[in-house]
C-alpha positions as CSV (number, residue, x, y, z in Angstrom):
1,X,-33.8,4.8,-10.7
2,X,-34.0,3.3,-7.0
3,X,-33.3,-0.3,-7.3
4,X,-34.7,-3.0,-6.9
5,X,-37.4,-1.5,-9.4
6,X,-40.8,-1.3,-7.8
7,X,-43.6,-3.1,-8.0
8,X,-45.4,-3.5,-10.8
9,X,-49.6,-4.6,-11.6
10,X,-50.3,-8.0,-12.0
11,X,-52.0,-8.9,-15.0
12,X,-54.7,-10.8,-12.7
13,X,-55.5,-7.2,-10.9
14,X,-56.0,-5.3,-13.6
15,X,-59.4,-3.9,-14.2
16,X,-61.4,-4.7,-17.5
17,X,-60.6,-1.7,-19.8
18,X,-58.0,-0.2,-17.2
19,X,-55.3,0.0,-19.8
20,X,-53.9,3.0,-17.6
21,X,-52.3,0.3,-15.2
22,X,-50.6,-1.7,-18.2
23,X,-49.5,1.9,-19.8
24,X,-47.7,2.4,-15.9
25,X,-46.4,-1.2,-15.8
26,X,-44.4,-0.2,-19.1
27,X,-43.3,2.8,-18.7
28,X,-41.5,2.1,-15.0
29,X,-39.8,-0.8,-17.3
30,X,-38.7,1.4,-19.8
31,X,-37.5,4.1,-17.4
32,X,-35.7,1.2,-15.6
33,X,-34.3,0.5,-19.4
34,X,-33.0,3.9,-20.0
35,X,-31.8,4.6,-16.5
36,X,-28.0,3.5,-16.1
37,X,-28.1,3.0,-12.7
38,X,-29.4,0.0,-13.7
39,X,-27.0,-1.7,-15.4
40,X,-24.6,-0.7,-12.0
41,X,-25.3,-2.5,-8.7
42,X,-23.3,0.4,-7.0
43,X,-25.5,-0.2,-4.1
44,X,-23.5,-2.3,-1.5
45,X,-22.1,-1.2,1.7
46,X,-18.7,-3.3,3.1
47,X,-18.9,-4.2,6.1
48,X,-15.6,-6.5,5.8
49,X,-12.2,-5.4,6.6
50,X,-8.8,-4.8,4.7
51,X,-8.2,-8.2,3.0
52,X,-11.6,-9.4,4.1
53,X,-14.5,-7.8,1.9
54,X,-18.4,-8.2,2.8
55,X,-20.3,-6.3,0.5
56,X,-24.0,-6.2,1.9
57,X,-26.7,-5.9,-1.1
58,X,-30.4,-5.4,-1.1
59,X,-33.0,-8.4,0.4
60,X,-35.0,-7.4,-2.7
61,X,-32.0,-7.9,-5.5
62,X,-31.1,-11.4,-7.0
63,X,-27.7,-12.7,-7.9
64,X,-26.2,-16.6,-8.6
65,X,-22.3,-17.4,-8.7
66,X,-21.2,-17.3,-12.4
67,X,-19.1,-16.1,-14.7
68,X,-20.2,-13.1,-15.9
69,X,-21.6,-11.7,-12.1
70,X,-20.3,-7.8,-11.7
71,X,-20.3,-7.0,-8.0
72,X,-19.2,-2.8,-7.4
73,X,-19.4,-2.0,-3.8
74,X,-17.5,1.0,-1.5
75,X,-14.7,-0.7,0.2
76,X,-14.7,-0.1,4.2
77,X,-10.6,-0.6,4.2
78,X,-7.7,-0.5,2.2
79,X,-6.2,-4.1,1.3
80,X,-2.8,-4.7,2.9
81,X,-2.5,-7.7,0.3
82,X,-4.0,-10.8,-1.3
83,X,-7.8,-10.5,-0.7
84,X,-11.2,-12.2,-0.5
85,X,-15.0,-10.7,-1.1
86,X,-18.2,-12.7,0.6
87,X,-20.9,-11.1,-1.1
88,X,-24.5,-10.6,0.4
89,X,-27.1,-11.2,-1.9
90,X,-31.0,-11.6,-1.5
91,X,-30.6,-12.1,2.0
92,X,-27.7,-15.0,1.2
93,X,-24.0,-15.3,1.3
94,X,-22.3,-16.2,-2.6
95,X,-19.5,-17.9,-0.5
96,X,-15.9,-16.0,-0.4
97,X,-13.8,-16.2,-3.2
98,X,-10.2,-14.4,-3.9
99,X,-9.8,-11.4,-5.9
100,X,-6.9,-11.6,-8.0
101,X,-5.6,-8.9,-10.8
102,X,-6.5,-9.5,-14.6
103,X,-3.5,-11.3,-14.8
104,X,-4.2,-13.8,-12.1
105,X,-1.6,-12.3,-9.2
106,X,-2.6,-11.9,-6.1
107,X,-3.8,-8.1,-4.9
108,X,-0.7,-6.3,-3.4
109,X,-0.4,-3.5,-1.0
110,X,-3.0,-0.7,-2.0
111,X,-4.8,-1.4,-4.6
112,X,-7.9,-1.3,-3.1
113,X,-8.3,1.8,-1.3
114,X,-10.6,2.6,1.7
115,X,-13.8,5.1,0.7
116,X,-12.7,3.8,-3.1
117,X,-15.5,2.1,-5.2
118,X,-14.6,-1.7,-6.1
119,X,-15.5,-3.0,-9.5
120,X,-15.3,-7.2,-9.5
121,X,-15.9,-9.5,-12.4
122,X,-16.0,-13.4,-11.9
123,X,-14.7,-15.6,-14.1
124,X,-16.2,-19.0,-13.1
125,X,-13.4,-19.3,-10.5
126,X,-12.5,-16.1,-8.9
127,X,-13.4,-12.0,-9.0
128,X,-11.2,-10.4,-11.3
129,X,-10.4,-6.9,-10.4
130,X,-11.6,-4.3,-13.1
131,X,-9.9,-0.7,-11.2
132,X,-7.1,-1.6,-9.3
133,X,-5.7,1.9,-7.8
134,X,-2.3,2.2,-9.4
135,X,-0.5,5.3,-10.4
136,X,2.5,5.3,-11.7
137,X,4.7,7.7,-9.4
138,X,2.3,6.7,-6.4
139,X,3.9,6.2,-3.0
140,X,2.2,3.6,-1.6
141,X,2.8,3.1,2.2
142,X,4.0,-0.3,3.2
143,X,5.2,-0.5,6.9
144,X,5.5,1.7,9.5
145,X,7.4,1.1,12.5
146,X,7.7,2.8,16.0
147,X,10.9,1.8,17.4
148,X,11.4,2.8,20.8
149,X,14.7,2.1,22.9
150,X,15.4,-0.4,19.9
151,X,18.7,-1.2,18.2
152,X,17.4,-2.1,15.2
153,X,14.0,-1.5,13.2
154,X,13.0,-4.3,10.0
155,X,11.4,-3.8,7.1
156,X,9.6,-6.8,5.0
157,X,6.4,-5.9,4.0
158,X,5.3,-5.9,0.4
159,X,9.1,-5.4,-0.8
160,X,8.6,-6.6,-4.4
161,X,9.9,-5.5,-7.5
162,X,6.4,-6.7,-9.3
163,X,4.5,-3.6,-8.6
164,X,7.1,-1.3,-7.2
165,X,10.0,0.5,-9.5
166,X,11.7,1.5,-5.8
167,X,11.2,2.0,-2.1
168,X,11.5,5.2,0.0
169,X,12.3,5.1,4.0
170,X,11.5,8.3,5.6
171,X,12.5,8.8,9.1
172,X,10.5,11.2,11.6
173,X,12.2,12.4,14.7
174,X,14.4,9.8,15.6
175,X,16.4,10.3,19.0
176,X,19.1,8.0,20.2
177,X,20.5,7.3,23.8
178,X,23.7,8.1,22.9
179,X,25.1,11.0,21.4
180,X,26.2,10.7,17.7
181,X,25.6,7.6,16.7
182,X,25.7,6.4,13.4
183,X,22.5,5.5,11.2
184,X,22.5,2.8,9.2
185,X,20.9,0.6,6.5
186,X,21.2,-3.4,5.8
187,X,19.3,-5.4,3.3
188,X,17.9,-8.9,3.4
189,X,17.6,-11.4,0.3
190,X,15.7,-13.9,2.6
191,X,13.1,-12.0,3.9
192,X,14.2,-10.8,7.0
193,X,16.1,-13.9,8.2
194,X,19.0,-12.6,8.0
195,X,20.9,-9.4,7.2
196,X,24.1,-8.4,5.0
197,X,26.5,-7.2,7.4
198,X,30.0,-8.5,5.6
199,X,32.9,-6.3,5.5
200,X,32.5,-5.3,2.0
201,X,29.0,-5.5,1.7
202,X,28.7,-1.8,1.1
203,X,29.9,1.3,-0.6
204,X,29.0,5.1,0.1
205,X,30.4,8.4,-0.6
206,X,29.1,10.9,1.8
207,X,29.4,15.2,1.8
208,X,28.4,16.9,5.4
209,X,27.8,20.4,6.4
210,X,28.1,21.0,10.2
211,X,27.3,24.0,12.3
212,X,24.7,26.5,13.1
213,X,26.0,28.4,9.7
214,X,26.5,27.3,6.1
215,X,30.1,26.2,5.6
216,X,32.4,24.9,2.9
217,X,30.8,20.6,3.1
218,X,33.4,17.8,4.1
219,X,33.6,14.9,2.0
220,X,33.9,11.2,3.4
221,X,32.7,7.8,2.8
222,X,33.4,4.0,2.5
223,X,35.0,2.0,-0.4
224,X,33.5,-1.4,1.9
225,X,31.5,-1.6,5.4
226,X,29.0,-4.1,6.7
227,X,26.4,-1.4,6.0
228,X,25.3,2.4,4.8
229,X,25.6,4.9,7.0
230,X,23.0,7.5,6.1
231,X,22.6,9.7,9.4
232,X,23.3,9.9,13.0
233,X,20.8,9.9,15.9
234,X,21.8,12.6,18.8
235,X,21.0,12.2,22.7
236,X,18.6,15.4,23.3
237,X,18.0,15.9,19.4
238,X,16.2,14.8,16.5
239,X,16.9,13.5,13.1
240,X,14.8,13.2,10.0
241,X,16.2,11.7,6.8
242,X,15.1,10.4,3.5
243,X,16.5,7.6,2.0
244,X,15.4,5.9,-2.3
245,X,16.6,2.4,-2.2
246,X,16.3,0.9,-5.7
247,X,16.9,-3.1,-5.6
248,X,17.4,-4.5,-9.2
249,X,16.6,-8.7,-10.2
250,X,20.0,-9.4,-10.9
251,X,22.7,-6.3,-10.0
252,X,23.3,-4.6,-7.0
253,X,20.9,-2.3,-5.1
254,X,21.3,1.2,-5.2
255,X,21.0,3.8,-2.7
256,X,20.8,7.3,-2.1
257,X,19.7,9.3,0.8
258,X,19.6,13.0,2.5
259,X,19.3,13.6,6.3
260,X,19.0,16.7,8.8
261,X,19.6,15.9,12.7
262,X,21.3,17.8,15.8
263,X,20.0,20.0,18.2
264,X,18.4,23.8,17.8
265,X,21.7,25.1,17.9
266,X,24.1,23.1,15.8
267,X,22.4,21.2,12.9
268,X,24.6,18.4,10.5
269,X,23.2,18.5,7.0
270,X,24.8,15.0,4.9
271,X,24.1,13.9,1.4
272,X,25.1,10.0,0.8
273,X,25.2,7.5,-2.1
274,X,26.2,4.4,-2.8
275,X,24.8,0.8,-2.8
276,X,24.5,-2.8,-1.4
277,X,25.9,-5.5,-3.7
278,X,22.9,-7.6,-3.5
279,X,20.8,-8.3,-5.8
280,X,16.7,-9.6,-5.6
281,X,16.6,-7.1,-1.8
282,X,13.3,-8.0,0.0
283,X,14.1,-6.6,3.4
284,X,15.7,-3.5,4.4
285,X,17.0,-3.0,8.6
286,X,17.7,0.3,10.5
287,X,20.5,-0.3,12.8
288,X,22.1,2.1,15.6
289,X,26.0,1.8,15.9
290,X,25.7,2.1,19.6
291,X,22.9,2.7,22.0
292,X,19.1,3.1,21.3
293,X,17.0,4.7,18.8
294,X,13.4,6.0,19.5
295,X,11.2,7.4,16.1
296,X,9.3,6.3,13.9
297,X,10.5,5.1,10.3
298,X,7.8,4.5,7.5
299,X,8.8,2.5,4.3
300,X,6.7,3.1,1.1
301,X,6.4,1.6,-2.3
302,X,7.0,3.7,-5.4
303,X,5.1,2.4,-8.7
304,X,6.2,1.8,-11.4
């Protein structure tokens, strides 16, 4: 059934005896009954942006502020965290109001996806989200970052144990300015104010394979650095690498990673492990021993 529903014949039109107009007045109301588009007002186009939503309703349709108002519209962005909806309704703005989780927490990263169909409730005081988009296993991406002639590249967005079980930093092509130079990872407990870098602040055990041919792998590794060495970036090559970080509340941060680089004749192939001895992480850094790195680095969010 379109909605709003059409038109119906005033009682003061009808003709004496036309009972035909009365039998049409109740039979577009009881189709409107037993339709159940009705009872969903799946009819809104966004025209907000992510954080910012601005569903756009019907002139024709009716809707007040209370609890109890259901609002479903097709989001025009994906949220990049906490989040507001201004509803248009009847030709009038219901005023913008935050859209928290059932639980009251703010929206993070990704759970309103862009093309996805929104489902709000209000309670009295704020829109209630009824489908967040949450997976567990998902890989959500938080950050990306293009780092070119850079020494160091940060991560800080979203980093929360709340919604995420563990984070994943995949490198794409990275090329440094000088030759083998090492790759590394630091962490951050404040943010990204500052960075771990003490002497023993990290542990890693490391087993390479180097050449254009397999070979027996060398071992090697670090019993305490100022950070984890997880790759190297090569003048005139490329490196790609993968690297699970897994911060825990109250012990130390674990980490394990797998990287490729070199050139297209000799290729380096190293498995790492180890961890951070920091617990709470909110901030992970890409640091270049010596020189310049140029790439691109994404971080994601795993679900838990």
């Amino acid at each position: 059934m379109t909605k709003p529903v059409g038109s119906l014949t005033q009682w003061g039109a009808l003709t004496s005896g036309n009972t035909s107009d009365l039998d049409a007045n109740f039979t577009a109301l009881k189709t409107a009954v037993n339709d159940l588009g009705t009872y969903s007002n799946y009819t809104a186009s966004d025209t907000g942006s992510a954080n910012t939503y601005t569903p756009q309703y019907s002139s024709s349709l009716t809707g007040t502020l209370a609890a109890g108002l259901r609002l479903q519209f097709l989001a025009n962005a994906t949220n990049t965290g906490a989040s507001t909806v201004n509803a248009t309704v009847g030709g009038s703005a219901l005023g913008s109001k935050s859209i928290k989780n059932l639980d009251g927490s703010a929206l993070t990263y990704g759970q309103i996806v862009q093309n996805g169909i929104v489902d709000l409730l209000y309670d009295g005081t704020q829109f209630l989200l009824l489908n967040p988009f949450v997976m567990a296993g998902n890989m959500v991406l938080l950050q990306t970052n293009s780092p070119s002639a850079a020494s160091a590249s940060d991560f800080t967005t979203g980093i929360s144990l709340t919604p995420y079980s563990h984070f994943v930093i995949e490198i794409y092509d990275m090329a440094g300015s000088t030759t083998a130079q090492n790759l590394s990872i630091q962490v951050s407990t404040d943010g990204g104010s500052s960075w771990k870098s003490g002497a023993s602040d990290y542990q890693y055990l490391q087993l390479a394979d180097v050449g254009s041919a397999p070979t027996t792998p060398t071992a090697g590794g670090s019993t305490g650095t100022t950070s984890y060495v997880f790759a190297q970036v090569i003048s005139g090559g490329s490196t790609r690498a993968t690297v699970n970080l897994y911060p825990s509340a109250s012990t130390v941060t674990r980490i394990m990673s797998s990287a490729a680089y070199g050139t297209t004749t000799t290729l380096t192939l190293l498995q790492s492990s180890g961890l951070a001895a920091f617990a709470a992480v909110n901030g992970f850094r890409i640091t270049v021993a010596s020189g310049t790195m140029t790439g691109t680095a994404r971080l994601f969010g795993v679900h838990k």
